[in-house]
C-alpha positions as CSV (number, residue, x, y, z in Angstrom):
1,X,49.4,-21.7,-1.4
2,X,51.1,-24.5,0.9
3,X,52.3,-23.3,4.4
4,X,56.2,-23.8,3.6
5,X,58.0,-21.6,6.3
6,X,60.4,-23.2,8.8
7,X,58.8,-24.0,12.1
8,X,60.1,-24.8,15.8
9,X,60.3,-28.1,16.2
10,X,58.9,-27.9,20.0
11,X,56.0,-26.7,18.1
12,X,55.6,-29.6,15.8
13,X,55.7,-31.9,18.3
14,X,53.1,-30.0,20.7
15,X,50.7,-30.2,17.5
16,X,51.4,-34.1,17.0
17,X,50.0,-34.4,20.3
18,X,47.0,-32.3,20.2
19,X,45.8,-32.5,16.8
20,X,44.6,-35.9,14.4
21,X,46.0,-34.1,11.3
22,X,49.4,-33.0,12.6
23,X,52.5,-32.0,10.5
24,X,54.5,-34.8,11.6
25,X,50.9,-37.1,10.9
26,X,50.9,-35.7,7.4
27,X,54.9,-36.4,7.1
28,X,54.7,-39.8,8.7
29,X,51.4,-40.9,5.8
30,X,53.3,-39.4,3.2
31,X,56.2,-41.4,3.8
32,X,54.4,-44.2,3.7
33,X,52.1,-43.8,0.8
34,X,55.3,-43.7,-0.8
35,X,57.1,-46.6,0.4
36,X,54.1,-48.5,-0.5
37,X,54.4,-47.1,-4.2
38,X,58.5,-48.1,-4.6
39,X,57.5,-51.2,-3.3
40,X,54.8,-51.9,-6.5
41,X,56.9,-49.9,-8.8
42,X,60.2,-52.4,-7.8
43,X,57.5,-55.3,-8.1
44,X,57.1,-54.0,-11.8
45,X,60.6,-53.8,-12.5
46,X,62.7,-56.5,-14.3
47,X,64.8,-57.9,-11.7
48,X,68.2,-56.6,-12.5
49,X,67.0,-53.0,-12.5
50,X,65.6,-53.1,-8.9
51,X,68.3,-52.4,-7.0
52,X,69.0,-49.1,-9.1
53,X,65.8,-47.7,-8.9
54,X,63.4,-45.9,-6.5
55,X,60.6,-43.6,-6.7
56,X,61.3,-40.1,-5.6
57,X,58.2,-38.3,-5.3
58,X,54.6,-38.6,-6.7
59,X,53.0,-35.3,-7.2
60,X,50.0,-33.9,-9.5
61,X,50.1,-36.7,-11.3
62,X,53.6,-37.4,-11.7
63,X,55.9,-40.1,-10.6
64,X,59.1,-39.1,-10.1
65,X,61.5,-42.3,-10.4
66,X,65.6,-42.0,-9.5
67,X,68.4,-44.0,-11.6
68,X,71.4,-44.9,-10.3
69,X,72.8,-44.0,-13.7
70,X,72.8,-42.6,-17.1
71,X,72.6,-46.6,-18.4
72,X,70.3,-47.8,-16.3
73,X,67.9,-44.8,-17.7
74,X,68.4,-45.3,-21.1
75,X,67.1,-49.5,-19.8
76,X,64.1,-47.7,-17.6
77,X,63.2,-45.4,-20.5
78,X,62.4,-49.0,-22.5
79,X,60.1,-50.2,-19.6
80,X,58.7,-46.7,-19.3
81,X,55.5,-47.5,-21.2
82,X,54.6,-50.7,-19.9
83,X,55.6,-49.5,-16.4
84,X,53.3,-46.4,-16.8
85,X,50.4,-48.6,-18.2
86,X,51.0,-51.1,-15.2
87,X,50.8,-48.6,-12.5
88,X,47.6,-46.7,-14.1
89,X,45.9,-50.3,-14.2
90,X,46.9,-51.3,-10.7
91,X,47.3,-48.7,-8.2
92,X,47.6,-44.9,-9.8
93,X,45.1,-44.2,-12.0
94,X,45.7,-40.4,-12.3
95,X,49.0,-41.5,-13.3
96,X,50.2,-38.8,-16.0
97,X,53.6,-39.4,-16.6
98,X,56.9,-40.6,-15.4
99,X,59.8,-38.4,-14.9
100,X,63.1,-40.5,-14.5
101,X,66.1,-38.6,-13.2
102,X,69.6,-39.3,-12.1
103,X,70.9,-39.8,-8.2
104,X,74.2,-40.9,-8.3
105,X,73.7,-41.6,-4.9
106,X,72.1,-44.6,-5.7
107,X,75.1,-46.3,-7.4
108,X,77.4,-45.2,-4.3
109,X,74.9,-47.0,-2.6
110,X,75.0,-49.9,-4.0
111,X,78.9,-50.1,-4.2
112,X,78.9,-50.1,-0.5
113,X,76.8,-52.9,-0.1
114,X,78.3,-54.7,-3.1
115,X,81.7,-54.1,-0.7
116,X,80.0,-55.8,2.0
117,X,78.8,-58.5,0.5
118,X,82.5,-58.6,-0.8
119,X,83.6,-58.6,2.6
120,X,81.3,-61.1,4.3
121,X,82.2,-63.5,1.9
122,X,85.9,-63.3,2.3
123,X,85.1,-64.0,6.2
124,X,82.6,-67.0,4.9
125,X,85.7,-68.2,2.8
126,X,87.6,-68.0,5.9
127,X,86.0,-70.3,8.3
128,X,85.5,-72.8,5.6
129,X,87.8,-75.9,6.3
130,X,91.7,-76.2,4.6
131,X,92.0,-78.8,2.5
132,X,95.9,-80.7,2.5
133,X,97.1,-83.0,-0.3
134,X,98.8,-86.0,0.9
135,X,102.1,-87.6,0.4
136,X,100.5,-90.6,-1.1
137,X,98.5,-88.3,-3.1
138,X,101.7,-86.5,-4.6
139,X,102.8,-89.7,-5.0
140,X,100.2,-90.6,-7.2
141,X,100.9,-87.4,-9.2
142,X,104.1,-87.5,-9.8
143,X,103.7,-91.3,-11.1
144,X,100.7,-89.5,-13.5
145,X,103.5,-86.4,-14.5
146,X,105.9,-89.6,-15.7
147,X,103.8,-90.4,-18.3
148,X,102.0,-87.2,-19.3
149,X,103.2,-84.6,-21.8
150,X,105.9,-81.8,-20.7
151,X,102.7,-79.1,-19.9
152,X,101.1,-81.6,-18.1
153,X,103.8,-82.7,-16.8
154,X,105.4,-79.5,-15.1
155,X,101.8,-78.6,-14.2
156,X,101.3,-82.0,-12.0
157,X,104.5,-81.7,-11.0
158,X,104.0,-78.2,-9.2
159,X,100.7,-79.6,-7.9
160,X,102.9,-82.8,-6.3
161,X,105.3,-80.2,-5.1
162,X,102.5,-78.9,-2.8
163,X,102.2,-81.8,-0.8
164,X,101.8,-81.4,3.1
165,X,101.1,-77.5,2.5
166,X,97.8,-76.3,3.4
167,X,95.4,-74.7,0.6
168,X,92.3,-72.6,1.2
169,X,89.2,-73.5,-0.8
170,X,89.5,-72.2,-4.7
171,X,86.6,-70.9,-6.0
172,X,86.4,-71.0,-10.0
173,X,83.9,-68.0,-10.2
174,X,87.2,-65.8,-9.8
């Protein structure tokens, strides 16, 4: 049976620095082994899913993968076999099966950093130059709205109107 009580952490740390095969030693390869195993299992992954998934745990044979959500399992549950194959052939080959579970911490995750990209691009946006349309330029609309159709015309005509007023950069993904 595993040793599983609570311990002091004074005496964890007086065992990291007396022993090889410490607690914190064990901790510390653990962690890794299992860094090293989202990393191939992301690597496996179609690229849309990758962000949304990680590996949880790997015990007695069982990889334990989190989903950001119920639709992004139903997608993982697809690429379960292949992924399971994959893994056996490369890098776990007492691989017995996948469990896939939900962490909707995951998605909150992800809307943070999707706010933050959100954010650094409205600062990019800032610093970009303004552009100005010129009189000339209004000029040469207006001249354009004359002979255009009323829609047109009312739409060229606004556009004219704008002349000497400074614009920020559009961007036509919006």
């Amino acid at each position: 049976m595993r040793d599983s009580r609570p311990q002091l952490l004074d005496i964890l740390f007086d065992d990291a620095s007396s022993t090889e095969q410490s607690p914190l030693r064990i901790v510390q390869q653990r962690a890794a082994a299992l860094l090293k195993l989202n990393r191939a299992v992301k690597g496996l992954l179609p690229a849309p899913m990758q962000p949304w998934c990680r590996v949880g745990n790997y015990r007695q044979g069982v990889l334990v993968l989190e989903i950001a959500n119920a639709s992004w399992m139903m997608r993982l549950r697809y690429e379960q076999p292949a992924l399971l194959s994959a893994l056996r052939a490369q890098i776990l080959p007492s691989l017995s099966s996948i469990d896939i579970r939900i962490n909707p911490s995951l998605m909150a995750k992800m809307e943070n950093a999707s706010q933050i990209a959100i954010k650094n691009k409205a600062i990019a946006s800032e610093s970009m130059p303004v552009r100005h349309l010129s009189a000339q330029s209004a000029e040469e609309l207006r001249g354009l709205a004359s002979r255009s159709p009323e829609k047109l015309r009312k739409a060229l005509e606004r556009l004219a109107g704008l002349a000497g007023e400074s614009a920020r950069p559009t961007s036509r993904n919006k």
